[in-house]
C-alpha positions in Angstrom: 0.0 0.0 0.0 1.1 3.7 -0.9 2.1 6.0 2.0 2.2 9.8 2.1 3.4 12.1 4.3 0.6 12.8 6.7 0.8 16.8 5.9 0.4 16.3 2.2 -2.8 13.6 2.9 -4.3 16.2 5.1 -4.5 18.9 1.9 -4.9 16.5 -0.7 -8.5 15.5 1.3 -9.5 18.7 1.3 -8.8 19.2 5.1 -7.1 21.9 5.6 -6.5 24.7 2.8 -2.7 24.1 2.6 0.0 22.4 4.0 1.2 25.1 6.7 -1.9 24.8 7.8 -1.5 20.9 7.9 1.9 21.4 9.6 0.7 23.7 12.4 -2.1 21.2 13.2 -0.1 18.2 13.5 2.6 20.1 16.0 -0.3 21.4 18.1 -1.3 17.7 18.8 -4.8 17.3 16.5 -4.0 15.3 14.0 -5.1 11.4 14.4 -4.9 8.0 13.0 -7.3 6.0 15.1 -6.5 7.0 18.8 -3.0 7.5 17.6 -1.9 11.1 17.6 0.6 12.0 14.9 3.2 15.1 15.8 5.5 14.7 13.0 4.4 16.1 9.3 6.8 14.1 8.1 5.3 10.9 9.4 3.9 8.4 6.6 0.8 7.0 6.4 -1.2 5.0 4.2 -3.6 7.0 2.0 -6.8 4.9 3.4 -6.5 5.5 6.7 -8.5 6.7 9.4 -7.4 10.6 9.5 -9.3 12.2 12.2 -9.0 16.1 13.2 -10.2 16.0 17.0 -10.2 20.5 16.4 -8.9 23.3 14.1 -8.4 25.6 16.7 -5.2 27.5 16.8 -2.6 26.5 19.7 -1.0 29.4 19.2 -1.7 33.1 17.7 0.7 33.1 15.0 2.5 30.5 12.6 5.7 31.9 14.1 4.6 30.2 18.1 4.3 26.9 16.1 8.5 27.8 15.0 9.4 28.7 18.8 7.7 26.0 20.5 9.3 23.4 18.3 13.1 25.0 19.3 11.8 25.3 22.7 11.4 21.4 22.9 13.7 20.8 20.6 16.6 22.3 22.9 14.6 21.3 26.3 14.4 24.9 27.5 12.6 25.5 30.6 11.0 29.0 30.5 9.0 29.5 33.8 10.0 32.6 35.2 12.2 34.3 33.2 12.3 37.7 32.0 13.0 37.9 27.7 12.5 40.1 24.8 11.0 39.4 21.8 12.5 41.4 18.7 10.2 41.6 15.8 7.1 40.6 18.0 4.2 41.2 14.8 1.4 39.2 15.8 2.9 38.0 18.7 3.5 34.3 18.5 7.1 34.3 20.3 5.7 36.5 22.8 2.5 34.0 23.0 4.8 30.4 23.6 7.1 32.0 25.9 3.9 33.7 28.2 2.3 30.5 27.9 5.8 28.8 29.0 5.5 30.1 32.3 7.8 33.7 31.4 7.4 36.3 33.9 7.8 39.1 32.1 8.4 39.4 28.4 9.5 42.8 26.6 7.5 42.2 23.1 9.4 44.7 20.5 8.3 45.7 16.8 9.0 48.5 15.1 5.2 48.2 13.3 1.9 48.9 15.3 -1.3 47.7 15.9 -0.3 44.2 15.1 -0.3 42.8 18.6 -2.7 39.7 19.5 -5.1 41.5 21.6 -5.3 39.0 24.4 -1.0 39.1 24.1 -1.4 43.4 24.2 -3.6 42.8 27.5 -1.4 40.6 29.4 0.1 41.7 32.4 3.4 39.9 31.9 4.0 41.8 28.1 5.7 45.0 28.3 4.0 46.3 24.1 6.9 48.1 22.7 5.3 49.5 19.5 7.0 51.7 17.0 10.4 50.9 18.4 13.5 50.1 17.0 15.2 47.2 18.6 19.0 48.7 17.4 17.8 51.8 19.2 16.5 50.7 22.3 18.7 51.7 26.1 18.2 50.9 30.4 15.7 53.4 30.2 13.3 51.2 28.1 14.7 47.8 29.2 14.9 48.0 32.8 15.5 44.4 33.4 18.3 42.2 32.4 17.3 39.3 30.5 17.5 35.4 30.5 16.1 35.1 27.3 16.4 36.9 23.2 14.0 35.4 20.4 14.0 37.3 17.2 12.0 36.8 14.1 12.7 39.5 12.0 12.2 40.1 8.0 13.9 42.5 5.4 16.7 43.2 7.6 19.5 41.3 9.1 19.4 39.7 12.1 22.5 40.9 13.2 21.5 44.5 12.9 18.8 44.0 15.6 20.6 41.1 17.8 24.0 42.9 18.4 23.0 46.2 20.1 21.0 44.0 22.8 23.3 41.6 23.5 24.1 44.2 26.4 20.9 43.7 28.4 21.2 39.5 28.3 22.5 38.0 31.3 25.4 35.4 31.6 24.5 32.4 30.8 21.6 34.0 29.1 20.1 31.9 26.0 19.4 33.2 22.8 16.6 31.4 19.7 16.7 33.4 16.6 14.6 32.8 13.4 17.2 32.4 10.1 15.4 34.0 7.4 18.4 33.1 4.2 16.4 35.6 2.1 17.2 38.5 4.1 20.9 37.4 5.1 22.0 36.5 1.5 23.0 39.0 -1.1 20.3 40.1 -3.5 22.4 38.5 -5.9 22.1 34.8 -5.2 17.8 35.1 -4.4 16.1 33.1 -7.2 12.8 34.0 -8.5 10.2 35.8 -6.3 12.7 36.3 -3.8 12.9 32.3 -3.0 16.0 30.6 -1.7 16.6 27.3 -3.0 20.0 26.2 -3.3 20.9 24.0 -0.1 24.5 25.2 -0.5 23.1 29.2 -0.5 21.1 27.3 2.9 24.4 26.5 4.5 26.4 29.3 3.5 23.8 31.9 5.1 23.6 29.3 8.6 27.4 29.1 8.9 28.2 32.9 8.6 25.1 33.6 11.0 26.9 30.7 13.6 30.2 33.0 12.8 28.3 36.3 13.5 27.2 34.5 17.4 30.5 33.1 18.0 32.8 35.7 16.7 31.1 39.0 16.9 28.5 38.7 20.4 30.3 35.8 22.4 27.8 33.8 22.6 27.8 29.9 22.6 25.9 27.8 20.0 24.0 25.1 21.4 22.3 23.5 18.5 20.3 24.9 14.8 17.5 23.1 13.5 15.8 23.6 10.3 12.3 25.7 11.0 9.0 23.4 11.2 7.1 25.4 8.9 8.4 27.5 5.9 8.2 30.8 5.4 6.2 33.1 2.9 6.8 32.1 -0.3 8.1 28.3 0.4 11.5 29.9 1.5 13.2 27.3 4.2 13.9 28.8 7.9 16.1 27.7 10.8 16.5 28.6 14.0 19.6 29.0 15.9 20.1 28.5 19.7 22.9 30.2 21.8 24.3 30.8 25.0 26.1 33.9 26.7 
């Protein structure tokens, strides 16, 4: 008997409308052969089988928690009670897994407005830093140091919005950035619409981002995983976990 990944069956049957969508709601635990739940998208299954959805309900408030939450396991990080920033907040779905992790306080940046979750702007814990520019920001505006940086940033480089805040993580602080290769690689090697496809381009952009950690902000890699879900456009993601 034919298998399929269990993402790709999902969209073919007219389950979900595409395969992010099929992704995110295997990782967040609803996806079902029999009583067997299935948390892999990669996992293989026979095209007959019983596929049940026990809900569609989001687990988290943005595609981006779904990214997070799988480094977060992924690297076994234990969040309860610490005090991060998120850089590039948007929607809020870092913000959202590390809250919902048990963070204490969490300094949720974007340079944008209005785009905040409204349950994440209303949160006790979330310090809404709208209109702000993370390469800008001072003690006056983070008042606490942190144990904790996530970024997930577009059209600019990490590096611009990672190395001026370096100052206000602690020692032994941990660091999980999103690698976006379209905006670290020069406009000369993007393929059409913007997409990175050449695994070699991949690498290239993950090993001079591991340089930029070890090299330029002293901090200690601890592992890089390719991203769960793919960003706009199909373009591959990793994220990259550190240590001060």
């Amino acid at each position: 008997m034919t298998k399929v990944r269990i993402d790709k069956l999902l969209f073919d049957k007219n389950l979900v409308k595409s395969r992010q969508e099929a992704i995110g709601l295997i990782l967040s635990g609803n996806v079902f052969i029999d009583s067997q739940r299935i948390d892999k998208p990669g996992f293989k299954v026979e095209v007959n089988c019983n596929l049940i959805l026990k809900q569609k309900d989001k687990m988290w408030v943005s595609r981006g928690g779904y990214k997070l939450d799988q480094a977060i396991k992924e690297f076994n990080i234990d969040c309860t009670d610490i005090v991060a920033m998120d850089i590039g907040s948007s929607t809020g779905g870092f913000t959202d897994v590390l809250i919902r992790k048990g963070a204490n306080k969490v300094y949720s940046v974007d340079v944008g407005y209005g785009q905040l979750d409204w349950n994440i702007r209303n949160n006790t814990c979330v310090k809404v830093l709208e209109k702000t520019n993370a390469r800008y920001l001072d003690s006056d505006i983070i008042t606490d140091k942190l144990d904790a940086i996530v970024c997930d940033v577009s059209f600019i480089s990490l590096k611009k919005v990672i190395k001026p805040n370096i100052k206000f993580l602690k020692n032994n602080g941990w660091i999980i950035s999103l690698i976006k290769p379209q905006f670290e690689i020069g406009k000369n090697l993007l393929g059409k619409g913007g997409v990175v496809k050449n695994a070699e381009h991949h690498q290239m952009v993950v090993d001079d981002i591991r340089a930029f950690f070890e090299n330029e902000i002293d901090i200690s890699i601890n592992g890089i995983i390719d991203s769960p879900i793919l960003g706009p456009k199909g373009n591959k993601e990793f994220l990259i976990y550190g240590k001060k």
